[in-house]
C-alpha positions in Angstrom: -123.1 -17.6 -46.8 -126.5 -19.6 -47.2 -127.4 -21.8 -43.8 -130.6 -24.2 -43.9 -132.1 -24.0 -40.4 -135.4 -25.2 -38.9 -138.4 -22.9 -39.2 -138.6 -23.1 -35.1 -135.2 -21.6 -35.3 -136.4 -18.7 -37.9 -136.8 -15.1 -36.1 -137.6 -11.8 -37.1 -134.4 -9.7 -39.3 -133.4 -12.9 -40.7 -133.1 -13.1 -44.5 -134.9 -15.8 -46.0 -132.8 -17.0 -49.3 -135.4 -20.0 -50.3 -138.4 -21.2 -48.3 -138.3 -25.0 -48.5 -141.4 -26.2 -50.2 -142.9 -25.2 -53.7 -144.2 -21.6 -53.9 -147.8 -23.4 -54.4 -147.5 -24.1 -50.8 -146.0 -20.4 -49.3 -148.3 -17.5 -48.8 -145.7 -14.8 -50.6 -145.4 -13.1 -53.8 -141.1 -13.8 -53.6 -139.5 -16.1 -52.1 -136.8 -14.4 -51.0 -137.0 -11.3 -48.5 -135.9 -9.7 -45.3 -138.5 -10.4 -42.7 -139.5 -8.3 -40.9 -143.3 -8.4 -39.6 -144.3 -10.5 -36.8 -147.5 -11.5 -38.6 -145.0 -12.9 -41.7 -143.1 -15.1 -39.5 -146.6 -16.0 -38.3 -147.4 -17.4 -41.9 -144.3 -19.6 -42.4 -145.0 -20.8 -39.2 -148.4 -22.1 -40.3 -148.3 -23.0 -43.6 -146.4 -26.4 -43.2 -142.9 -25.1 -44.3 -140.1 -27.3 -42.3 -137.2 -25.4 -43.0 -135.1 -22.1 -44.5 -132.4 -21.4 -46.3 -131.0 -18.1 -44.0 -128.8 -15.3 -45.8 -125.9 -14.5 -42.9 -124.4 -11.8 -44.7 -128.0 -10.0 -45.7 -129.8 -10.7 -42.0 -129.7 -7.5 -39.8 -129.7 -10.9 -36.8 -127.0 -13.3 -36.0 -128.2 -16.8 -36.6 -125.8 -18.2 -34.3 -127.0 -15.8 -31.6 -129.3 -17.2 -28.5 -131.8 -14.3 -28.5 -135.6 -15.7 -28.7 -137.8 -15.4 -32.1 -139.9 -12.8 -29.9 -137.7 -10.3 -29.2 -134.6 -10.1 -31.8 -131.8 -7.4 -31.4 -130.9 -6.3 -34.8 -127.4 -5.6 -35.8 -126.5 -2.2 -36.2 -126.5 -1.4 -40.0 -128.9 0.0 -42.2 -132.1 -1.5 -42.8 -132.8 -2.8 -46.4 -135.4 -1.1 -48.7 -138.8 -1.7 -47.7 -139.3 -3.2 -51.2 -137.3 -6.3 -50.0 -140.5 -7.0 -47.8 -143.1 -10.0 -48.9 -146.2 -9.0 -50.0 -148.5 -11.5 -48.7 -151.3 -13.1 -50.8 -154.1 -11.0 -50.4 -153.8 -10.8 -46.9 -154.6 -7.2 -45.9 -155.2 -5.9 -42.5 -158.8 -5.8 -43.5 -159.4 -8.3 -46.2 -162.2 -7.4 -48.4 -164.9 -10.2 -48.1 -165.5 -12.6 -51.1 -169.1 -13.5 -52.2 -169.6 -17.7 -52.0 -168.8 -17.3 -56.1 -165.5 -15.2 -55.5 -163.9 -17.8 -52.7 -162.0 -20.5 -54.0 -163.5 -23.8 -52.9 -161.7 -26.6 -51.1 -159.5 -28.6 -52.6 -160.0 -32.6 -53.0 -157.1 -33.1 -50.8 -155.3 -30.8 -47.9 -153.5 -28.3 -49.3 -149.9 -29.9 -48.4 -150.6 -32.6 -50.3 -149.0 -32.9 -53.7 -151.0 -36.5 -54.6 -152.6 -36.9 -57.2 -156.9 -37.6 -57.8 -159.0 -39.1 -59.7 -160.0 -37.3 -63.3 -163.6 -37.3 -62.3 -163.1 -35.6 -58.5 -161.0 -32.9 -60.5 -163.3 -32.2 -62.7 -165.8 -31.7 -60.5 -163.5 -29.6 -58.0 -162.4 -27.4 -61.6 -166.1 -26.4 -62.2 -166.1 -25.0 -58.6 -162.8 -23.4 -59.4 -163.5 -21.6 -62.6 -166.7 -20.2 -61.0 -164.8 -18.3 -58.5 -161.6 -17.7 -60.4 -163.8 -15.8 -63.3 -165.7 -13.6 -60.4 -162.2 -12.8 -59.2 -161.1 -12.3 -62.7 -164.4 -9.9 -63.1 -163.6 -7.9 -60.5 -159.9 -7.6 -61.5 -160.5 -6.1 -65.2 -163.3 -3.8 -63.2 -160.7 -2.5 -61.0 -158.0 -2.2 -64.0 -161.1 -0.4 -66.2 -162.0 2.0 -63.0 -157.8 3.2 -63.3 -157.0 1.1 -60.5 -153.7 0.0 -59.9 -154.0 -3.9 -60.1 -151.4 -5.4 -57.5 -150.3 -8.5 -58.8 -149.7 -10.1 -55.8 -153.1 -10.6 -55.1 -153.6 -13.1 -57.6 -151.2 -15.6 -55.9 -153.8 -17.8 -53.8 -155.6 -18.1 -57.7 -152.6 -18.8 -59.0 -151.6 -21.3 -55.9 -154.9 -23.0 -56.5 -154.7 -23.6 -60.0 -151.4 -24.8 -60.0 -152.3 -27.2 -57.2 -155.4 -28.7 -59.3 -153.1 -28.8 -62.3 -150.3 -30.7 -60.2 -153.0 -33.1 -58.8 -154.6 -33.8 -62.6 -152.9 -31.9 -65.4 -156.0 -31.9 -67.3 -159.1 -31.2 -65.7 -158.4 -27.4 -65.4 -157.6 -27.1 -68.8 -160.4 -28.8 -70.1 -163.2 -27.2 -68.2 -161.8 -23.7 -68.6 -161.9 -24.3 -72.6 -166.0 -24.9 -71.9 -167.0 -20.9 -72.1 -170.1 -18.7 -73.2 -168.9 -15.2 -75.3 -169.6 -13.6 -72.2 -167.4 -15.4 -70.5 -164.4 -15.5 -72.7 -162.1 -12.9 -71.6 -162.5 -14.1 -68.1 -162.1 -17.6 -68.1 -159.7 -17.5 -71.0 -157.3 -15.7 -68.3 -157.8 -19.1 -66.1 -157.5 -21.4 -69.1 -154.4 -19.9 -70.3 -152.6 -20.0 -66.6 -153.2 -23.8 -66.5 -151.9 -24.1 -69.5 -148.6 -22.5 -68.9 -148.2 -23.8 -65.6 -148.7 -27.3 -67.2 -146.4 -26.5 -70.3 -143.8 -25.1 -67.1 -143.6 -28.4 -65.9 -143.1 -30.0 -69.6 -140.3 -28.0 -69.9 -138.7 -28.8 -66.8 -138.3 -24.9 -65.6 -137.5 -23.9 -62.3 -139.9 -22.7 -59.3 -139.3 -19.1 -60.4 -140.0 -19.3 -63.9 -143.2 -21.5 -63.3 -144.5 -18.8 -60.7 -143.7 -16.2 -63.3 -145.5 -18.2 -66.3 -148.7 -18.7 -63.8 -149.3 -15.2 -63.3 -148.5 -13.9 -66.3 -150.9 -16.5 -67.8 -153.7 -15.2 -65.5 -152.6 -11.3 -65.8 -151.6 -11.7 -69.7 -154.8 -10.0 -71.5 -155.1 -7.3 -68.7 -154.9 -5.1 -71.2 -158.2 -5.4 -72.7 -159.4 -3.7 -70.1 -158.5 -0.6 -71.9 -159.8 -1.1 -74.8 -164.0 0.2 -75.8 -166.5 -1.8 -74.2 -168.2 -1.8 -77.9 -165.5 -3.5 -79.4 -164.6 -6.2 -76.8 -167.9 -7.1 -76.8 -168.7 -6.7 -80.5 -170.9 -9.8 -81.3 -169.2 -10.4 -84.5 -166.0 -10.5 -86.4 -163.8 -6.8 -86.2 -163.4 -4.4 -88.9 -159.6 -4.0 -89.6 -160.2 -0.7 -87.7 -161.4 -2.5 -84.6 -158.6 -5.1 -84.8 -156.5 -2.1 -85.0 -157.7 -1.0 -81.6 -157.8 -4.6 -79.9 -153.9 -4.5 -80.8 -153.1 -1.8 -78.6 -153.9 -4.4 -75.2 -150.6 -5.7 -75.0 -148.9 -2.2 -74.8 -152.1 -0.9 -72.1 -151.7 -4.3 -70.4 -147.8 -4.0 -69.9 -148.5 -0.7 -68.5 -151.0 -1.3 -66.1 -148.9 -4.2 -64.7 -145.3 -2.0 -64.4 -148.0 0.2 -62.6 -149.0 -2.5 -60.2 -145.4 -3.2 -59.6 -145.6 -6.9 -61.7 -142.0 -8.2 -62.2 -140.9 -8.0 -65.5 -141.7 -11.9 -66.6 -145.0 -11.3 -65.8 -145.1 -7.7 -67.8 -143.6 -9.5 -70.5 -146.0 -12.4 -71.2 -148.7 -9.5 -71.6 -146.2 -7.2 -74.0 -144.7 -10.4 -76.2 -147.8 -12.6 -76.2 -148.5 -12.2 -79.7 -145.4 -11.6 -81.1 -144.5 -14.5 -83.8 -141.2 -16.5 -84.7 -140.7 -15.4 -87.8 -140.9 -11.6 -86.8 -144.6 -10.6 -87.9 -146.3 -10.1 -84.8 -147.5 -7.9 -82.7 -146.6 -4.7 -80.6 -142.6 -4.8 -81.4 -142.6 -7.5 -84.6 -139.7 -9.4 -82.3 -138.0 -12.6 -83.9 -136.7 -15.6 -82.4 -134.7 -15.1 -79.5 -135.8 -11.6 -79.3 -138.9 -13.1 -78.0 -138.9 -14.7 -74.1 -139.4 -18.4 -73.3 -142.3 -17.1 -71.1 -143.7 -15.1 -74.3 -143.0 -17.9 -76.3 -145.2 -19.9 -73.6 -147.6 -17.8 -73.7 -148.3 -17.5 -77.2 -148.7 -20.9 -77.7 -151.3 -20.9 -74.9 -153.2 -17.8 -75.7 -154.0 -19.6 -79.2 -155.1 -22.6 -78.3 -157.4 -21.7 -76.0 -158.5 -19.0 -78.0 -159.1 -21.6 -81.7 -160.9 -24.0 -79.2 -163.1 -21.4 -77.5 -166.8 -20.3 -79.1 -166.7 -16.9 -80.0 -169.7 -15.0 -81.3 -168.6 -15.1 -84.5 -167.5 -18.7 -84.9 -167.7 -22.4 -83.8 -164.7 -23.6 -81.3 -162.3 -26.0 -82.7 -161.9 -29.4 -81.6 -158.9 -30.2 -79.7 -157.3 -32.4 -81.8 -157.7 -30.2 -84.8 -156.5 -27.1 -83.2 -153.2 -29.1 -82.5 -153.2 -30.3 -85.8 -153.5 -27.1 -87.8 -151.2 -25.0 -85.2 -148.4 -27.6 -86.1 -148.6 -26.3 -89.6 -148.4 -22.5 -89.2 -144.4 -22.4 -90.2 -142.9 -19.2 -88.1 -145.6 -18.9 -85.5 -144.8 -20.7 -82.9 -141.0 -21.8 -81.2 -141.0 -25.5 -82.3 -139.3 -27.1 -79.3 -142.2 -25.5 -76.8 -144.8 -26.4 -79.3 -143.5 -29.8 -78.9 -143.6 -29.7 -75.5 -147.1 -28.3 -75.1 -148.4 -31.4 -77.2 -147.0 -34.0 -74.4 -148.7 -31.8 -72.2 -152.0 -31.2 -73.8 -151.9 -34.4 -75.7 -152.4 -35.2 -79.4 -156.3 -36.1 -78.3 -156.8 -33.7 -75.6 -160.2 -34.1 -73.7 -162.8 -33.5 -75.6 -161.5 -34.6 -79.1 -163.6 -36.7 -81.3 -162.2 -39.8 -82.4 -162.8 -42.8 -84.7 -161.8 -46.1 -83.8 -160.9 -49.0 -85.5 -164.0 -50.8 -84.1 -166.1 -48.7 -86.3 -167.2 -46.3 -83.1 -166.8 -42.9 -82.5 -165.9 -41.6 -79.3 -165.0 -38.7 -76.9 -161.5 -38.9 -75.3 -162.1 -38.4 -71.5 -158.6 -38.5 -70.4 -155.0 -38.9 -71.4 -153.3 -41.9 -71.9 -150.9 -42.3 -68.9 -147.9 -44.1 -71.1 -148.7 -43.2 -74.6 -150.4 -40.1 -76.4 -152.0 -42.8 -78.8 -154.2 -44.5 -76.0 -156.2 -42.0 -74.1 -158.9 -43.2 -72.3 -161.9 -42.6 -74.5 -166.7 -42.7 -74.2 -168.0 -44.7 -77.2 -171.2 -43.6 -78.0 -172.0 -43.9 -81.7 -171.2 -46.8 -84.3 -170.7 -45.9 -87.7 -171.7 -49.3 -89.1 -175.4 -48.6 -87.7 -175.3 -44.9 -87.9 -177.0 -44.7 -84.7 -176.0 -43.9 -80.8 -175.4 -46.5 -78.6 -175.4 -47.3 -75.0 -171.7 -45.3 -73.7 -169.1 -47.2 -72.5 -165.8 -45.4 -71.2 -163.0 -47.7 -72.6 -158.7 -47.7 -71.7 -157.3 -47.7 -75.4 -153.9 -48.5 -73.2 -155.2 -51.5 -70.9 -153.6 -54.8 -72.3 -157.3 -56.3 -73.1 -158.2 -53.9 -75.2 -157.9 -54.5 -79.0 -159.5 -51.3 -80.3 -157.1 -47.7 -81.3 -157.8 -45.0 -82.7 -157.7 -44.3 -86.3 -157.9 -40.8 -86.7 -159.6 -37.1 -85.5 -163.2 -37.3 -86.5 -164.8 -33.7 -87.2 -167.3 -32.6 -85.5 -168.7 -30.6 -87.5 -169.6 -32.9 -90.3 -172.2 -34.7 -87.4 -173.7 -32.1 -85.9 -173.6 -34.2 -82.4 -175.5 -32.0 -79.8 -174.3 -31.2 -76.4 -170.9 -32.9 -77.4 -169.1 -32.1 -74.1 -171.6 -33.4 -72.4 -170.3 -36.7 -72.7 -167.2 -36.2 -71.4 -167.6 -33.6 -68.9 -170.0 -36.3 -67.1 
């Protein structure tokens, strides 16, 4: 039998079934446990929670009983596996001290709020946030390269935070993660492709689990390449087929590094499956179909489209709308259904996409339309009558005054605009 009860009323040998707030908000890796350290029922008690759903028949307490949160009498019976125990989020008796690039920065709002900001305040607060998540990021490849057990767990307040900036603005995150140098790639790509399947988790309606599952395996996804030879991660330039060879072993080293860790399987998934294709020709295990996760489905969706929209050393990053373009017509890559859900979510112009309007302007989308893919908010800044910049003005394709639209992807290539994000990362 499940009982709700007030977090006053909660006490130590009670069995929390559900905490009663998103995981975002709770400091622990599962949300359900025994509890059993003082310092645990501590953390509930200060993180805003209002109430628990108990477990009677797994507590080692009587709810009904009148003994006092400080001192409980646990029933006689044997105590469950330690591994029922929470693991907090990175909250060791000694915690190890972050540099000011490693600790997360504050958020626009309190922490227990869920409402939503502005596109510009995100943005800003997202720049803060990629700097420290790709220092924590560093220092958790180091730590998998040195044959350190990575503990999974301790990537939940990075996790918590993105999701939070993703649930506030959906597309801030995304779109200053996708702004990387090479050297910055394999970090940052990590945070990019958590935001992006925490976002594509709420498109598809999943359930707290799943998205807390899909958010650290997005994070925790290309552990594996921690294994692989400096000289060919790095490699400024395209692989020989005997260096792709090589690279294709991560998803295997990253699945085991994870089990290692002690990474629930959902998470050790996304890093096994990630490139594993519809139609069967992927990689490790060639799965097809159904064979292959909705969180590995997920995730391949998101590892490529960060990746086609990234610079790399050895080519130019595609624009946004392009990349969604030309994934939509690889036939047996990708599970449709998702695909069409991570479109709603990215947006047919995502931020960043150039565009030409029916005005005879091009422009920079700068956010998502709010009712309609078609009518993003968009930064003229060039007219194609003149051929020559013009003052910028940040126009609402959707606002009922506006009689300009879009009338197509414009590439960028063919203009050799400098400093193109510039305009709407301002």
């Amino acid at each position: 039998m499940v009982k709700r009860i007030p977090v006053s009323e909660l006490r130590l040998g009670m069995y929390i079934h559900k905490l009663a707030c998103s995981w975002v908000r709770h400091p622990f890796w599962r949300g359900s446990f025994l509890l059993t350290e003082p310092q645990d029922l501590s953390a509930i008690q200060e993180c805003g929670v209002g109430e628990v759903w108990v477990d009677l028949a797994k507590s080692q307490v009587d709810p009904e009983s009148p003994e006092s949160p400080e001192s409980p009498e646990p029933r006689a019976q044997s105590p469950e596996p330690r591994a029922q125990s929470p693991e907090p989020r990175a909250q060791s008796p000694e915690p190890r001290e972050l540099s000011e690039e490693q600790s997360l920065p504050s958020s626009p709002l309190s922490k227990k709020s869920d409402g939503a900001t502005s596109m510009e305040s995100e943005m800003c607060y997202a720049r803060k946030l990629c700097l420290a998540a790709k220092s924590q990021v560093m220092d958790m490849f180091q730590e998998a390269r040195l044959g350190k057990a990575v503990d999974p767990s301790t990537t939940l307040p990075l996790v918590g935070e993105i999701a939070a900036s993703v649930l506030r603005q959906p597309h801030a995150l995304i779109s200053v993660a996708r702004i990387k140098t090479h050297d910055d790639y394999t970090y940052l790509h990590s945070v990019a492709v958590c935001a992006l399947m925490l976002s594509l988790a709420r498109h598809l309606d999943l359930d707290e689990e799943q998205t807390r599952l899909a958010g650290i395996g997005g994070l925790m996804h290309d552990l594996g390449k921690a294994a692989m030879p400096l000289e060919v991660l790095n490699k400024p330039g395209k692989l020989t087929d005997a260096e792709f060879a090589i690279m294709k072993r991560h998803p295997v080293e990253g699945a085991k590094m994870l089990r290692a860790g002690g990474a629930e399987p959902g998470v050790v998934d996304i890093a096994l499956h990630h490139h594993e294709k519809i139609d069967g020709t992927g990689y490790p295990d060639r799965l097809a179909g159904d064979a292959i996760s909705l969180l590995a489905r997920m995730g391949a969706i998101c590892d490529v489209y960060d990746a086609v929209t990234s610079e790399r050393a050895y080519k130019k990053p595609w624009d946004p709308s392009a990349a969604m373009r030309q994934m939509a017509k690889w036939e047996g890559h990708f599970d449709k259904r998702i695909f069409h859900a991570f479109v709603k979510a990215v947006g047919i112009y995502p931020v960043g996409s150039l565009v030409r309007l029916s005005s005879q302007r091009l422009a920079v989308v700068v956010e998502p339309g709010m009712e309609s893919l078609l009518t993003p908010k968009v930064r003229v800044f060039f007219s194609l009558r003149s051929r020559e910049p013009i003052p910028m003005q940040t126009i609402d394709l959707a606002a009922t005054s506006c009689k300009d639209s879009i009338t197509g992807p414009e590439d960028p290539t063919l203009w050799n605009f400098k400093n193109l994000d510039d305009l709407w990362m301002e």
